[in-house]
N, C-alpha and C positions, 0 to 999 in steps of 0.2 A: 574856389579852386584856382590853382596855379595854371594858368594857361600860356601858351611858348608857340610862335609863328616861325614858320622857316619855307620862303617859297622856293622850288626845288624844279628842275628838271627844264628842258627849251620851253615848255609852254608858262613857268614860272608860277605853276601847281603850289599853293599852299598848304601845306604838312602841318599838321596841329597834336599838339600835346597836350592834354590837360590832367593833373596832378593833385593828389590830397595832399597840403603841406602835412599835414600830422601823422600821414601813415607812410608819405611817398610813393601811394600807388595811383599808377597812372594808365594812360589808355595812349598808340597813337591814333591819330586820324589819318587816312590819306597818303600810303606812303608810296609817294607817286614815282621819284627817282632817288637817287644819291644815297642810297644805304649809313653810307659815312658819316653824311650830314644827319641822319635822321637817329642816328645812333648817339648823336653831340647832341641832338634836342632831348633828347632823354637822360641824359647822365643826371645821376643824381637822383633818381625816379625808380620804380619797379613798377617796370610793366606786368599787367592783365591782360592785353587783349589790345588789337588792331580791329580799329571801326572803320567801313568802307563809306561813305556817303551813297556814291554808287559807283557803275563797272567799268567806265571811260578808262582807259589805255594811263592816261597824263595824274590821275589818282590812284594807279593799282599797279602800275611798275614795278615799283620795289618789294610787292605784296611778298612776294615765295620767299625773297634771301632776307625780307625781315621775319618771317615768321621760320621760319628756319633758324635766325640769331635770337630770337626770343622766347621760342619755345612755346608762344603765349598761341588762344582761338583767334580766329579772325571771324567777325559778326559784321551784318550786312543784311539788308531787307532778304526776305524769302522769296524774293525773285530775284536774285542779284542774277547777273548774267556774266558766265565765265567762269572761272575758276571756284571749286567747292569750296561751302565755307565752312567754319564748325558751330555757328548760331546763328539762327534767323531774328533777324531783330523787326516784329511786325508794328504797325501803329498801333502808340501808347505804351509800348514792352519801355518797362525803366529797370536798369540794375547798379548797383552799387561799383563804386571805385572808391575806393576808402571811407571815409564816414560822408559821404554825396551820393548822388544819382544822378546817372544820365538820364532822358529818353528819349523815343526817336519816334518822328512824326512822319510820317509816310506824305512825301509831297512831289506823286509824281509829274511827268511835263518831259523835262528836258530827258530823261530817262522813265521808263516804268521804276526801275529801282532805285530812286532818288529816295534819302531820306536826311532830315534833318536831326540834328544830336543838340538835347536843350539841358543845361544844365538846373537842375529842379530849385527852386529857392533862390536862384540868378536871373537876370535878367539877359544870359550872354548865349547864344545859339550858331552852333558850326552850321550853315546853309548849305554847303557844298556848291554844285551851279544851279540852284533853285532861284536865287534871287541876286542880283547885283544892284551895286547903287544904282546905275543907271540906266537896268533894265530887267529883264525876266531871264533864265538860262535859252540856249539853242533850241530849236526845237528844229525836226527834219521831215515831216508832216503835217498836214492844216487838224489831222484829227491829235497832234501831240502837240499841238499850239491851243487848240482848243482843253485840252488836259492842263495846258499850265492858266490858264485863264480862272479855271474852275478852282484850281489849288490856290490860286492869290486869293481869289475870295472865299473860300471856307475853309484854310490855314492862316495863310498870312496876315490878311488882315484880322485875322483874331487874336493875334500877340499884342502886348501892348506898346503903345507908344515909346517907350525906353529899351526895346530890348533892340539891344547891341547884334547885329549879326554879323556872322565872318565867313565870307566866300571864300569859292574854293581857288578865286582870282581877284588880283587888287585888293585894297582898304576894310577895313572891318565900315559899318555905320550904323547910324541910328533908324530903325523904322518909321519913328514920328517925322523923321526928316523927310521922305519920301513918300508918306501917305497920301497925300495927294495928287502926288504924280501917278500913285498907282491907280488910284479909285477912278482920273482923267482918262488914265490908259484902259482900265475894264469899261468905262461908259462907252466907247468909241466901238463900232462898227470896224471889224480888222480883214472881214471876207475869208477869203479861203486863204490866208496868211501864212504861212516858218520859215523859221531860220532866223538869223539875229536881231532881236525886236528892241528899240528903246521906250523909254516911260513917251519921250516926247511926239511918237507914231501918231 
């Protein structure tokens, strides 16, 4: 799939497009701010459908006046929080966008309604703020620090070592790159821990 980066908005939110070259239909991800700009990541494209990662303010900005300009559903776990959606996308749900499949793996932590969007037969995964190179997403309680603990080890580390991921801030990376910073960071006693954690804690 055709995939297209455009980080958007003061918090400088990554908007994601990914596209069938053969059919031209596409999905966005995350349309946090800028209507304008997120409308230039799509030319060329026929959208399906706007994917929420999850409900943070700096991902869903632009959510009404794009789904307003596109006419398309907006899908998002079935817990999203905030604004109705029109599909609940729960763990393992895959649907088509041109001759592909997304799916979305349920990996909550920084939100209950975090989820990740894996393109099927790629090795390339939108994370949202699940995971960053340099560390796990926010968490605002020790019990949703303890929630992102649980999801690195029986989500993330079960991808393999090549898949590409792209947050929903900063650099896309490689997981094999970081495996061991992760696995360091799970062995480690973190206490009654939240809020912005690195692999190096």
């Amino acid at each position: 799939m055709l995939l297209r980066v455009r980080p958007v908005g003061p918090w400088q939110m990554n908007a994601h497009v990914l596209a069938c070259p053969a059919t031209k239909q596409s999905v966005l991800i995350d349309p946090g701010a800028e209507p304008d700009a997120l409308q230039r990541l799509l030319e060329g494209t026929l959208p399906v459908a706007i994917l929420l990662t999850h409900s943070h303010s700096d991902h869903t900005g632009a959510m009404e006046p794009m789904r307003r300009a596109l006419n398309v559903p907006v899908m998002a776990h079935p817990e999203f929080a905030g604004a109705a959606i029109d599909r609940g996308l729960a763990d393992g749900e895959s649907f088509a966008v041109g001759r592909y499949r997304l799916k979305a793996h349920h990996t909550p932590g920084h939100t209950p309604d975090q989820i990740c969007l894996s393109v099927e037969g790629d090795n390339r995964i939108i994370v949202g703020d699940t995971i960053f190179e340099g560390g796990p997403g926010k968490t605002w309680t020790p019990e949703d620090f303890q929630t992102t603990l649980d999801t690195l080890r029986r989500v993330i580390l079960a991808w393999p070592d090549d898949t590409r991921c792209y947050p929903g801030h900063g650099s896309s990376f490689r997981l094999g790159d970081i495996r061991k910073q992760i696995e360091s960071f799970l062995a480690k006693d973190h206490g009654r821990f939240c809020g912005d954690a690195v692999w190096k804690m």
